[in-house]
DRENVOVO-765354 format. One line per 4 residues: number of its first residue (from 1); their letters; for each residue z, x, y of C-alpha. Coordinates in Angstrom, 3 decimals, decimal comma. Each point is the difference from the previous one (the first is absolute). Example, Ala and Ser with C-alpha at 12.3 -4.5 7.8 and 13.67 -1.06 7.14 Angstrom:
<rs>
1> as> 7,800:12,300:-4,500  -0,660:1,370:3,440
</rs>
This chain:
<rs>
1> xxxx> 18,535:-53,546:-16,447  -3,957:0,729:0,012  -1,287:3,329:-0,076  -3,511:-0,039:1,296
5> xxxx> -2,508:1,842:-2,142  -2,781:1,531:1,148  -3,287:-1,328:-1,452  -2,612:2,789:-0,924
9> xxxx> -2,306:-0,791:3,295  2,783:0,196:2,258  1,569:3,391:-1,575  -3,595:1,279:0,345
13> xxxx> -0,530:-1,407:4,009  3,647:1,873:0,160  -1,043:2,964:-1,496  -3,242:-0,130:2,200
17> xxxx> 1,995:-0,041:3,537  2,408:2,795:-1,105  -2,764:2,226:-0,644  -1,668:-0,693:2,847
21> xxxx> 2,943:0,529:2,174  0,029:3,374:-1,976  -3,617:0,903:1,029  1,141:-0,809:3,793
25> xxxx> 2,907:1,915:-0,317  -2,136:2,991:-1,475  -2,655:-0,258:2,490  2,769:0,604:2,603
29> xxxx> 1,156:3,160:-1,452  -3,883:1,166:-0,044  -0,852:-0,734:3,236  3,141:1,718:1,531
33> xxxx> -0,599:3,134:-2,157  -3,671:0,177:0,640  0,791:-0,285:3,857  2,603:2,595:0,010
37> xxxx> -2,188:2,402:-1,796  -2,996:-1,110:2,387  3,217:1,207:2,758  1,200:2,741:-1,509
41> xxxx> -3,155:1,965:-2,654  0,273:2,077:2,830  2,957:1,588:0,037  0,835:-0,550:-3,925
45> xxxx> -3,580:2,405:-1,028  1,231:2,748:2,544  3,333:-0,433:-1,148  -1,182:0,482:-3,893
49> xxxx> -2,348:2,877:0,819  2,644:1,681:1,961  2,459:-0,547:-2,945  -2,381:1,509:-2,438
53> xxxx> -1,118:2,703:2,204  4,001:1,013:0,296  0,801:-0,305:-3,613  -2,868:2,789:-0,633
57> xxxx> 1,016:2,031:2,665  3,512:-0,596:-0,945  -0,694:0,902:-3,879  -2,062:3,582:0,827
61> xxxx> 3,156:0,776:2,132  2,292:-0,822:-2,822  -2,402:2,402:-2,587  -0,308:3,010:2,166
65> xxxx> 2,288:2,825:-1,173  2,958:0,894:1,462  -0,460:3,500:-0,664  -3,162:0,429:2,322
69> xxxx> -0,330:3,536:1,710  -1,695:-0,735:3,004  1,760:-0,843:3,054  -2,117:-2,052:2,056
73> xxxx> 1,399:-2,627:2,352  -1,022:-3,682:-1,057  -0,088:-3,018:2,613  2,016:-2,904:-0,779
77> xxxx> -2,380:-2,901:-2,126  -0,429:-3,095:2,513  1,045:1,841:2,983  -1,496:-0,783:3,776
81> xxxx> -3,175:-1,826:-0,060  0,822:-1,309:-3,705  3,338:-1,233:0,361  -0,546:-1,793:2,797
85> xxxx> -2,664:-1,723:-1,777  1,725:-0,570:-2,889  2,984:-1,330:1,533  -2,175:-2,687:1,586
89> xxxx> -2,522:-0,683:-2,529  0,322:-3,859:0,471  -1,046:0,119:3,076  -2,633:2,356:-0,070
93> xxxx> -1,241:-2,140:-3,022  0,083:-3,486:1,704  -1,749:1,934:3,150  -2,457:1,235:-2,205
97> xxxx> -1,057:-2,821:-1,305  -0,333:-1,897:3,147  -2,383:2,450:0,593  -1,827:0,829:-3,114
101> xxxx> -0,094:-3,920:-0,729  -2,664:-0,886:2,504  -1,765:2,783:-1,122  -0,532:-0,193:-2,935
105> xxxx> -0,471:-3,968:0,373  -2,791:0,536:1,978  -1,793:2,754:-2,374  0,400:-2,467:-2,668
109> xxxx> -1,712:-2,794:1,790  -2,788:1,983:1,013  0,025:1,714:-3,487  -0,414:-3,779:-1,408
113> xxxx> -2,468:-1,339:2,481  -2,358:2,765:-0,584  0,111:-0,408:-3,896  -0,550:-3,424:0,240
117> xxxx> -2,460:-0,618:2,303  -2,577:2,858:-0,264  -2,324:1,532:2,917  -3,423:0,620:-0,681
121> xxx> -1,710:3,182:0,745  -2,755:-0,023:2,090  -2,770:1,822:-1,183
</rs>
C-alpha cells in the first residue's frame, strides 16, 4: 500500500489555502462585530456611562456614616425621570443616534469642505 507524500510545493500551496480560508473566516468575524457595534455604540456608551455613574453614586452611599445626625428625607437614586430612562437606555441610545448621526455627518462634511477648499477674502 502507497502512502502519498506530500512534496515541499504542494505542503506549501496547502498551507497557502488553509490560511487563506483563515483570513476569510477572520474577516467574517470583523465585519459582523464592526456592524454590530456600528448598531449598537449607541446603547453600549450610555450603558457604560450609566454603569460608571452608578458605581460612584453607589460607592459615596456605601461610605457615608451610619451614625449621621441629621434627619433629612433623601429621594430614591434613579427614580421618575431617571429610571425610566435608564430602564430603556437602548432605545433612547439607538434613537439618539438616528438623530445625532445626520448631524453630526453633515457638520463634518462641511467642516472638511471648508478646510479643503479655502474662500478668499475679498478685500
Amino acid at each position: 500500500m502507497k502512502t502519498y507524500k506530500l512534496t515541499p510545493l504542494d505542503q506549501l500551496l496547502l498551507e497557502k489555502n488553509q490560511l487563506h480560508e483563515e483570513i476569510k473566516v477572520s474577516e467574517q468575524k470583523m465585519v459582523f462585530q464592526l456592524q454590530y457595534f456600528n448598531d449598537n455604540w449607541g446603547s453600549m456608551l450610555l450603558k457604560g456611562v450609566a454603569s460608571s455613574v452608578m458605581d460612584k453614586v453607589t460607592n459615596k452611599v456605601d461610605h457615608i456614616s451610619p451614625l449621621s445626625t441629621a434627619s433629612y428625607v433623601t429621594r430614591g437614586i434613579g427614580g421618575g425621570w431617571g429610571n425610566i430612562f435608564l430602564s430603556n437606555y437602548k432605545t433612547f441610545g439607538t434613537l439618539g443616534w438616528k438623530i445625532i448621526k445626520p448631524l453630526a455627518l453633515t457638520l463634518l462634511t462641511r467642516r472638511a469642505t471648508s478646510m479643503l477648499f479655502h474662500r478668499k477674502k475679498k478685500r
